[in-house]
Steps between C-alpha positions, in 0.01 A plus 500: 500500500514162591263221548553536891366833547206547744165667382361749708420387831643142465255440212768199350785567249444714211564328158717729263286521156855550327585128571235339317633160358549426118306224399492318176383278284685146381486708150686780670775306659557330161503865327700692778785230618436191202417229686250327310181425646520167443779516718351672788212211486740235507687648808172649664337097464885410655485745816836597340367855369447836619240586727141545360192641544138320347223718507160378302749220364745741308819464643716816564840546636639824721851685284705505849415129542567405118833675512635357830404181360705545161808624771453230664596260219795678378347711263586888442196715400524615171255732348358446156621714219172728485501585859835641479372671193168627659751625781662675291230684352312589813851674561507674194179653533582599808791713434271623190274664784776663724 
């Protein structure tokens, strides 16, 4: 379903609960795609960084928005060692319960 479908009686568009965005922390980033956050702080104080969120003065950033942003400069996305790993496991266990 997408975000233009009509409620009942022209109620506004239903929001799909599936498409929730992926936020995260400057701690995240740095873990998931290694930019450091001292990185992030320099380019956030620059307007040169990827979008941001601050809420209650803790900053966080949306996934889609971090990754277009590392596309945007070039960069292939990578994923770190352990998350191919913990892939690789969840698949594992999988095939363990079929």
């Amino acid at each position: 379903m997408n975000g233009n479908h009509r409620g009942p009686k022209g109620e506004g568009p239903r929001i799909d609960a599936t498409l929730k965005p992926i936020f995260l922390r400057p701690k995240m980033v740095e873990r998931l795609y290694g930019i450091s956050r001292k990185y992030l702080n320099t380019m956030r104080h620059r307007k040169e960084g990827p979008p941001y969120w601050k809420v209650g003065g803790r900053i966080y950033y949306e996934a889609k928005d971090v990754e277009l942003w590392i596309r945007s400069k070039g960069r292939k996305i990578i994923p770190e060692p352990w998350l191919i790993e913990a892939d690789n496991l969840n698949k594992k266990e999988a095939k363990k319960g079929e």
